[in-house]
C-alpha positions in Angstrom: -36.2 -65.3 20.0 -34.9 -63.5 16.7 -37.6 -60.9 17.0 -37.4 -59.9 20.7 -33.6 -59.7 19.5 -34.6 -57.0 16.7 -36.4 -54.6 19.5 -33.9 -54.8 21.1 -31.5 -54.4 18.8 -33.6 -51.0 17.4 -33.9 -49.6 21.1 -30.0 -50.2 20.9 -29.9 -48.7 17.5 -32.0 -45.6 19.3 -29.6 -45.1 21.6 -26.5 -45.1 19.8 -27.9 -42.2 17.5 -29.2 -40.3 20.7 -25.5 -40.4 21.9 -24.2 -39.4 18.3 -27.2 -36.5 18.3 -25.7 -35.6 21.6 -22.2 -35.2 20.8 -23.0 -33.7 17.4 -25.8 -31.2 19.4 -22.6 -29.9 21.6 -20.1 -29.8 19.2 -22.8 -27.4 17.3 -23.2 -25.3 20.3 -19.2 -25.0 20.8 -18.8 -23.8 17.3 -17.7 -20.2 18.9 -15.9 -21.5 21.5 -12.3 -21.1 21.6 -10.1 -23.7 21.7 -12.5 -26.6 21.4 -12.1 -29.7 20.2 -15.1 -31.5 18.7 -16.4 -34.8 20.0 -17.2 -37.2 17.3 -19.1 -40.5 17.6 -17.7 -44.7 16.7 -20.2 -47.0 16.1 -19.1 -50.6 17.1 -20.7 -53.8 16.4 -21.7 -56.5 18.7 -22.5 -60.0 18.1 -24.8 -61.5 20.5 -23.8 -65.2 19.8 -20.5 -66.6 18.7 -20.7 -69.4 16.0 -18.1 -71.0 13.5 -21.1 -71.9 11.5 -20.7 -68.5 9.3 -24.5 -69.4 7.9 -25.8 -69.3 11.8 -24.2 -65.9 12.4 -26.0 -62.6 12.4 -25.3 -59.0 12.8 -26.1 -58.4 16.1 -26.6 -55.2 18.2 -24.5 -52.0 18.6 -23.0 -49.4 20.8 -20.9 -46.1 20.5 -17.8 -43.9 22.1 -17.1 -40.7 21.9 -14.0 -40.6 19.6 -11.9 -37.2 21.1 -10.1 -34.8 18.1 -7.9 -33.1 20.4 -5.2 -33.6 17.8 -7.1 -32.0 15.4 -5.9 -28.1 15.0 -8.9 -25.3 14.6 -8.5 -22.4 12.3 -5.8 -19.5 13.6 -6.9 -16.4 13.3 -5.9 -13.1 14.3 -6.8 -10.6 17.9 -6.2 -7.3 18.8 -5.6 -7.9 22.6 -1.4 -8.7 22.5 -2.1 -11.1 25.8 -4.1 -13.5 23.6 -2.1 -16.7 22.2 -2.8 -19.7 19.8 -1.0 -23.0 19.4 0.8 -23.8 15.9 1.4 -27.5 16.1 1.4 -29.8 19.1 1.1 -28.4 22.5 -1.1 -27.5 25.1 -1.0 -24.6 27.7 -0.4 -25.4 31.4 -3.2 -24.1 33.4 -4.3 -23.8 37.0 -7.8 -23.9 38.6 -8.3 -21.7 41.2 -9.2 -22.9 44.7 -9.5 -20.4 46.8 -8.0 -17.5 48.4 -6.0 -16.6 51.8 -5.5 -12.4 52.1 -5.8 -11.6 48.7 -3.5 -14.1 47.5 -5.2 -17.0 44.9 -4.8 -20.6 46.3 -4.4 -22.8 43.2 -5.1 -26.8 43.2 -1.9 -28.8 43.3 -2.4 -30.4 40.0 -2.1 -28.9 36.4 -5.0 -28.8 33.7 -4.2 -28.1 30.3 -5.8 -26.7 26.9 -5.6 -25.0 24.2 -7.9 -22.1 25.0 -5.4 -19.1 24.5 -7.8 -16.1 25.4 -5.8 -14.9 28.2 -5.5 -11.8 29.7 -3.9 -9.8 32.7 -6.5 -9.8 36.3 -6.3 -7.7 38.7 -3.7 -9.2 40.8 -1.7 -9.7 37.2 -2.0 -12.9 36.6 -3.1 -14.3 33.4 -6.4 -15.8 33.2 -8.4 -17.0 30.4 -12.2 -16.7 30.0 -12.7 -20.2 31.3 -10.8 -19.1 34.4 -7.6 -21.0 34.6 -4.8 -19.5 35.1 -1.8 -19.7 32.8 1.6 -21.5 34.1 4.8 -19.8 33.2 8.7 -19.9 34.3 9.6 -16.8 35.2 12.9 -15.5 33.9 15.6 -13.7 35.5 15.8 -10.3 35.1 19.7 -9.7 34.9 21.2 -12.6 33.0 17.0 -13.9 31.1 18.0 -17.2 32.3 15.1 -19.3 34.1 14.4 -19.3 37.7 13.1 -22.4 38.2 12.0 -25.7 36.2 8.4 -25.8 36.4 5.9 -23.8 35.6 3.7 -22.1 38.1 1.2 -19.2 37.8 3.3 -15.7 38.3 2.0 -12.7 38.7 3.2 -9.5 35.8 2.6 -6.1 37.7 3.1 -2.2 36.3 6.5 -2.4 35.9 9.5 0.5 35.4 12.7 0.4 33.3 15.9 2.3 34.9 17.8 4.2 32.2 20.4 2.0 30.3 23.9 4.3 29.6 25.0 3.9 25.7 28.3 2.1 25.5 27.7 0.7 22.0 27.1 2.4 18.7 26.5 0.4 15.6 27.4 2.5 12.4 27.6 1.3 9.3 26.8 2.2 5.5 28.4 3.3 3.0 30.5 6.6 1.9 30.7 7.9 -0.8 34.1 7.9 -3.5 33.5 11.5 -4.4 32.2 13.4 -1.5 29.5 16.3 -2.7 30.7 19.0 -0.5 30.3 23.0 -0.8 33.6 24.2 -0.8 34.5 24.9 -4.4 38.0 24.2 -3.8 38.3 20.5 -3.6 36.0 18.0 -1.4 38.8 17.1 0.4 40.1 18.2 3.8 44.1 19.1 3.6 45.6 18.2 6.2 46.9 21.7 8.0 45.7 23.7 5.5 43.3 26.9 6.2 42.7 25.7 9.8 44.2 27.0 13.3 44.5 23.5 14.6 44.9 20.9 12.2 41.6 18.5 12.3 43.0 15.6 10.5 45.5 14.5 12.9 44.5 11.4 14.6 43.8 11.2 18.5 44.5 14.8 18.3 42.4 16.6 16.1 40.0 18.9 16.7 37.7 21.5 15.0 37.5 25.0 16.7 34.3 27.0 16.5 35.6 29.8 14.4 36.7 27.6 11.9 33.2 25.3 11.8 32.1 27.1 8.5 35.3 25.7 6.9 35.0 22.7 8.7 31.3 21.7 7.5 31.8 23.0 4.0 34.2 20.3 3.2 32.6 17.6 4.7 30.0 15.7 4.6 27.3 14.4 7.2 27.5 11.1 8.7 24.4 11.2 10.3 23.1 11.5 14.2 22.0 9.3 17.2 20.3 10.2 20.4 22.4 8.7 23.4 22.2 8.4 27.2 24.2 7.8 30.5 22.8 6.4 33.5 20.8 8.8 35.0 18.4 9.2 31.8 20.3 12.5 30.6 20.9 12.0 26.8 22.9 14.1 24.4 22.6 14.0 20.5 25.3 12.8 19.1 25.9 14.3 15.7 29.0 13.0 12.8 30.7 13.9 10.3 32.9 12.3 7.8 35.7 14.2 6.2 38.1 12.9 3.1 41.5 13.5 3.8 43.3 11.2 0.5 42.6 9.7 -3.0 45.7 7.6 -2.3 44.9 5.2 -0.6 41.1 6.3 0.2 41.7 7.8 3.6 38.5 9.2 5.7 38.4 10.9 8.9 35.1 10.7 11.5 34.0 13.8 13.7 31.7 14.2 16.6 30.4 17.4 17.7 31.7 17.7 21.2 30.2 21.3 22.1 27.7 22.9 19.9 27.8 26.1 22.1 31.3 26.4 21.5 32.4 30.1 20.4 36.1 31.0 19.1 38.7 28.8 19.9 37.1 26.5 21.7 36.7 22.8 20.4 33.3 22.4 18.7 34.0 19.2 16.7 36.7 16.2 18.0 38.3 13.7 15.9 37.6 10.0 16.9 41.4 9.3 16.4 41.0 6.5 13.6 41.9 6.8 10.1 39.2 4.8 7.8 41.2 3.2 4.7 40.0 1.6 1.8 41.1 -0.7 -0.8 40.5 0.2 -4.8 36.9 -2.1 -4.5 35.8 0.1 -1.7 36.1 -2.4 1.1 37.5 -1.1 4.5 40.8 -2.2 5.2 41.4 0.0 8.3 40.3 -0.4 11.1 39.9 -4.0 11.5 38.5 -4.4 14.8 35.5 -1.6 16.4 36.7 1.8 17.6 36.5 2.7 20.6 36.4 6.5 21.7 37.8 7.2 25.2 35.9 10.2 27.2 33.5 11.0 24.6 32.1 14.2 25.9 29.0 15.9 24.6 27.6 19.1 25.4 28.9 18.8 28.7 27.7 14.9 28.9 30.3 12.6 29.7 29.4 9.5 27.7 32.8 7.6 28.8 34.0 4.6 26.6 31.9 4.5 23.4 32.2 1.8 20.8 31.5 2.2 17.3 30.9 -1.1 16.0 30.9 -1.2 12.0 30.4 -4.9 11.8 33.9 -6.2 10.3 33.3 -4.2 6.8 30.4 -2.9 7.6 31.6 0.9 6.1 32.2 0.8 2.7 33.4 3.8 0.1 31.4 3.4 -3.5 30.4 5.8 -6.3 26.8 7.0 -5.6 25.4 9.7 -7.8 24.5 12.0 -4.8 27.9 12.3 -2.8 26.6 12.0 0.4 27.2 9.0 3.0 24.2 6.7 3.7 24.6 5.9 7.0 22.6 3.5 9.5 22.9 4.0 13.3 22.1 2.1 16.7 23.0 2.5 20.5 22.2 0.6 23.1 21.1 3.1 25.8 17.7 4.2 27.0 15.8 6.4 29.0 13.6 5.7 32.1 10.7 3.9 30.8 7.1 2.8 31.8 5.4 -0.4 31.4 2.6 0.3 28.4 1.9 -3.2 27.7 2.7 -6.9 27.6 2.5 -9.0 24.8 3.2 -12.2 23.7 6.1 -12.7 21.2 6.7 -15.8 18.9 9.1 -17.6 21.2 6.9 -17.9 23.7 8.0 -15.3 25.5 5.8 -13.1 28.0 7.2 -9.6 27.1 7.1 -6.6 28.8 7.0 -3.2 26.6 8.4 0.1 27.9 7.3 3.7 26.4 11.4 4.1 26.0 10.9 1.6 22.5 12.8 -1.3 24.9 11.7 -4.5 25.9 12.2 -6.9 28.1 11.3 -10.9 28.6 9.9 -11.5 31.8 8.8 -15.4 31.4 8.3 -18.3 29.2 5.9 -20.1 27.8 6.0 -23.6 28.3 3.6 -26.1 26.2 3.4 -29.5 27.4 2.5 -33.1 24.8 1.0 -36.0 25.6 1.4 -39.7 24.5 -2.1 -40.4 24.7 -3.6 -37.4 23.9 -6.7 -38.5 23.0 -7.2 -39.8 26.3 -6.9 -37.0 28.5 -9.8 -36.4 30.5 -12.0 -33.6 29.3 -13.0 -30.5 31.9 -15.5 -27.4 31.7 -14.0 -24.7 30.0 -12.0 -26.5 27.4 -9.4 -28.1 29.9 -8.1 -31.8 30.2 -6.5 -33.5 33.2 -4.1 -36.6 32.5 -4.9 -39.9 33.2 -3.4 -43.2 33.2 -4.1 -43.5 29.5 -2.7 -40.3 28.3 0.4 -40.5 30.0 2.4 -38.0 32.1 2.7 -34.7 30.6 6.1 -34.0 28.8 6.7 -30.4 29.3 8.7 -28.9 25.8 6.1 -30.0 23.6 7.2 -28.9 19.2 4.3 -27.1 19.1 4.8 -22.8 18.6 3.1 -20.3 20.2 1.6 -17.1 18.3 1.0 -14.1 20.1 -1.9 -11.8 19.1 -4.2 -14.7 17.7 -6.6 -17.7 18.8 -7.5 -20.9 18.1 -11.2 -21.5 16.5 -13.0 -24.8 17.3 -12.2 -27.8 14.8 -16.3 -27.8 13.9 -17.1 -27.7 10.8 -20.5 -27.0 10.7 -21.1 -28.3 7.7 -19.7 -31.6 8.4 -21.9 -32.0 11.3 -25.4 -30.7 9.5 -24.4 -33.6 7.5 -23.8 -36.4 10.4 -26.9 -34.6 12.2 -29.1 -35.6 9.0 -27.8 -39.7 8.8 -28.4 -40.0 12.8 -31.8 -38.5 12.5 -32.5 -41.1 9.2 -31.1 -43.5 11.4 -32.9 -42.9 14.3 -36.4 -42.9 12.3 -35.1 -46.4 10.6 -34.9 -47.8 14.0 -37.8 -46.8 15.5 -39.4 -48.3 12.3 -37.6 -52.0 13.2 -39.5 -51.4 16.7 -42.8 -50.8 15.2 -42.4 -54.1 12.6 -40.7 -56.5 15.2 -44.1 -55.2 18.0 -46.5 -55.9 14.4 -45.1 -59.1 13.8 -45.0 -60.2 17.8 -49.0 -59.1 17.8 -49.2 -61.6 14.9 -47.9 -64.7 17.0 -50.0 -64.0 20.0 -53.4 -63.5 17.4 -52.3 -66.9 16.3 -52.0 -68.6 20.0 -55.5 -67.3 20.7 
């Protein structure tokens, strides 16, 4: 019986290398393929008889699995379309299959697929769908407070979108002035206090610059830069500063806004934000401790209301520089009407819409689900895997990060599987050769019965 055992042993032999020549045929042919895991082949042993007698035992037959790699990462690398995502880590996307359609409206199946393939873009309808077809799951976010609206994710739909104007109430300043002031008036670089001016400028709350004495004005101070700002409607108004050094002892400074810049005579051209600036012999602030706040700031005509100027703590200091002038950084947190241009992915795993005002907003998130058994999900077309009772439930809030602007290659190397290609085929030929020896040596017996 030992050598109808080796046929059929070799035609057992045969097959397993067919099914490894399979596997290592598509993993090959999925080398471009985003997202794709390769399938790779275990050989197991049988043994067709069992026997304590170790000198009666022999090696048997054999058969194969497909061994799944689908926690085995592919390269990263980087795309120019911002709706495109890869996976960093553990995690796969949520994904719907579509089903069907009732008025224009997609009819998705009830249960979730998932993969890694991140080539996802914006449909018609907005939804985003990768080139498999499945649409992405998300959990949209609300748009006042960016807090979730729900706790699982479903396919959502991201239209052309508009931004109302947002009204500045906030202005971050801070930087650094300088301990000698390089001003033009050849008199001093400080302002005195009542000195050479119809109203006096310095005097806190109160003071303001008139327009015929502007030339004075700007040739004993310096600049403290400019900001573009906005009330509700969209109207904006450029906001433009100036510091002025009003004492040595202590380090006193004063900060200006130009209120009317078509101010003529005695009109007020620059105001006084009513808050002395003090500093210590190290140049830290001591004064004000806490943001200022400038009631009725008017503009041009623009009536900004409240506006604070948040320095951070200390965030003005008063060092030597070689230049004299103040180096200033500044922020608001207004806007104009804006557009939708385009939506992108950012590395939170945010969906993110992006105005032509320069804002942004998140509309959804991202959410990757894990698996316990991940190798023994249940592979789909397109790169997508349904659970099973193997795998486990999904567990949504999988570690994994998500990188906007980039893809996931296939783990093939094809290299690796040239090489595996040439043992199967070796294999394979061995085999057929334990056919052709075992049929030789059968014709033997029978030439000996006759």
């Amino acid at each position: 019986m030992s050598l109808y055992s080796a046929l059929t042993t070799s035609v057992a032999g045969m097959a397993a290398q067919s099914k490894s020549m399979q596997n290592i045929s598509g993993n090959i042919a999925n080398t471009s393929t985003v997202g794709y895991k390769r399938v790779d082949t275990a050989f197991v042993d049988l043994v067709s008889n069992f026997t304590s007698n170790k000198s009666a035992q022999s090696s048997g037959s054999v058969m194969t699995n497909s061994r799944q790699t689908n926690t085995v990462s592919g390269p990263i690398g980087s795309s120019d379309t911002s709706t495109h995502m890869s996976i960093s880590g553990d995690g796969y996307f949520v994904v719907y299959e579509k089903i069907g359609e009732t008025d224009g409206t997609p009819i998705f199946d009830g249960t979730p697929m998932y993969t890694r393939r991140g080539d996802f873009t914006l449909d018609e309808d907005g939804y985003f769908v990768n080139e498999a077809g499945h649409y992405l799951a998300v959990i949209e976010l609300d748009d006042a407070t960016g807090n979730p609206v729900s706790s699982v994710p479903q396919p959502a739909t991201f239209e052309e979108g508009f931004m109302a104007a947002e009204a500045t109430t906030t202005v971050k300043y801070t930087g650094n002035l300088p301990a000698v002031p390089s001003t033009t008036d050849t008199a001093g670089s400080m302002i005195t206090p009542g000195t050479g001016y119809t109203v006096d400028p310095t005097s806190a709350g109160a003071g303001v610059v008139q327009a015929q004495d502007e030339t004075q004005f700007l040739s004993q101070t310096i600049s403290g830069g400019a900001i573009t700002t906005y009330i509700a409607n969209g109207e904006n108004a450029s906001l433009q500063l100036r510091w002025g050094k009003i004492s040595d002892t202590p380090d006193t400074w004063n900060l200006y806004y130009k209120s009317d810049s078509t101010a003529t005579g005695t009109a007020t051209k620059w105001t006084n934000v009513g808050q002395n600036y003090t500093f210590d012999s190290t140049g830290a602030m001591t004064a004000p401790t806490t943001n200022v706040t400038v009631s009725g700031m008017t503009v041009d005509g623009i009536n900004l209301g409240n506006i604070v100027l948040d320095h951070g703590g200390n965030g003005i200091t008063a060092f030597a520089t070689q230049t004299g002038v103040a180096n200033m950084n500044l922020s608001q947190d207004g806007a104009a009407a804006g557009e939708l241009t385009n939506i992108s992915i950012d590395s939170s795993g945010h969906v993110v819409a992006n105005y032509s005002n320069g804002k942004s907003s998140n509309l959804a998130e991202i959410i990757l689900a894990s698996f316990d058994g991940d190798n023994y999900l249940a592979r789909e077309s397109g790169g997508a895997f349904r659970a099973t009772e193997d795998s486990g439930e999904a567990i949504l809030g999988a570690t994994g990060s998500i990188r906007g602007s980039s893809l996931e290659s296939a783990n093939v190397d094809i290299a690796d599987e040239f090489s595996k290609m040439i043992v199967s085929q070796q294999a394979y030929t061995a085999n057929t050769r334990v056919l052709s020896t075992a049929r030789d040596m059968l014709s033997e017996v029978m030439q000996v019965i006759r």
